[in-house]
C-alpha positions as CSV (number, residue, x, y, z in Angstrom):
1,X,103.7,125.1,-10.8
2,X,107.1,124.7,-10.7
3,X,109.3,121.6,-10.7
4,X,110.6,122.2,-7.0
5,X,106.8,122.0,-6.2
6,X,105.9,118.7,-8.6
7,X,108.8,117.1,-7.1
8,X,108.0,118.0,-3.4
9,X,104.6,116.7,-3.7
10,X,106.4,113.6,-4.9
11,X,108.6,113.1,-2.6
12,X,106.1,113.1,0.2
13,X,103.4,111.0,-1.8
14,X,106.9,109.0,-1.5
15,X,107.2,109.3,1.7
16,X,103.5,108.5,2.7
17,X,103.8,105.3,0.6
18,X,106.5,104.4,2.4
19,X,104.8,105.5,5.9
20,X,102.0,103.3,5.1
21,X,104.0,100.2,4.2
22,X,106.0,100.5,7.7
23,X,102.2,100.3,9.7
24,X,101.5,97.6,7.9
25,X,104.6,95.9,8.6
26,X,105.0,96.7,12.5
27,X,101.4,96.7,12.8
28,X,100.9,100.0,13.9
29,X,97.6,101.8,12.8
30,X,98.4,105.2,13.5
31,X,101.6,104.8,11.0
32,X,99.3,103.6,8.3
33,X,97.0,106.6,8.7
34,X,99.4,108.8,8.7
35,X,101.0,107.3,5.6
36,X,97.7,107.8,3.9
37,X,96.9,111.2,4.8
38,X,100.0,112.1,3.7
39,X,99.8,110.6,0.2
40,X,95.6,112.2,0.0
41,X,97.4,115.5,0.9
42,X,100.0,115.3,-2.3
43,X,97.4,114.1,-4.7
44,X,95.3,116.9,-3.3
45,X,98.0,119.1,-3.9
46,X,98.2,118.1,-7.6
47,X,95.1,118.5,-8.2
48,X,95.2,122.5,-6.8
49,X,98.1,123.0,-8.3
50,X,96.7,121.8,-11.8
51,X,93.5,123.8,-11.3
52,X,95.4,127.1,-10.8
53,X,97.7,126.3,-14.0
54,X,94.9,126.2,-16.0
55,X,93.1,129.2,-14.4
56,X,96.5,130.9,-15.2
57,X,96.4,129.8,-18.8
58,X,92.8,130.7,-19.8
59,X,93.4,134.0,-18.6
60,X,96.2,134.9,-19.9
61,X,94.2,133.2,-23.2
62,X,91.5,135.8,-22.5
63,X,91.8,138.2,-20.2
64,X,88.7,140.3,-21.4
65,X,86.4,137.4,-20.8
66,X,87.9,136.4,-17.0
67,X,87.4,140.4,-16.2
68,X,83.9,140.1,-17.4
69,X,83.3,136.9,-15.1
70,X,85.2,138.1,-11.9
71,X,83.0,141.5,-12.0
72,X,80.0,139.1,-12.3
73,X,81.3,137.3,-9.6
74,X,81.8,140.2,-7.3
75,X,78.6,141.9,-8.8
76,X,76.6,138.6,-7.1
77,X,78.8,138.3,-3.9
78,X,78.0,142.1,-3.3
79,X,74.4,141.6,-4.2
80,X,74.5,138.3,-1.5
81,X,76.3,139.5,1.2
82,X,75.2,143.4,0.8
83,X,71.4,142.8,2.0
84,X,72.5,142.5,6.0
């Protein structure tokens, strides 16, 4: 993850905040909403972005073992999805 990408998701957790706050203040539901949705999406966002950093690291930690588990992966999705 780079920092454009941390300080995006930021900037619109920012944002939403500040969305929020303005429903409240003029009374407006739909503004409030919209301020939180917006701040789930960037935590939501975080959290991706964290999971695929550390995907990224324990694969380049081990690359034998993630090989071994994405073939056993594939070897179950086949076995799965293969019987229609």
């Amino acid at each position: 993850m780079s920092l454009l990408d941390k300080a995006s998701d930021k900037a619109d957790e920012a944002l939403g905040k500040g969305q929020e706050q303005f429903g409240k203040a003029v009374d407006s539901p739909e503004h409030e909403f919209k301020g939180r949705v917006r701040q789930g999406a960037a935590k939501a966002s975080y959290a991706v972005d964290d999971a695929l950093d550390c995907v990224k690291s324990k694969t380049q930690d081990s690359p034998f073992v993630s090989l071994a588990i994405a073939a056993g992966v594939g070897f179950l999705a086949a076995k799965i999805f293969g019987r229609r």
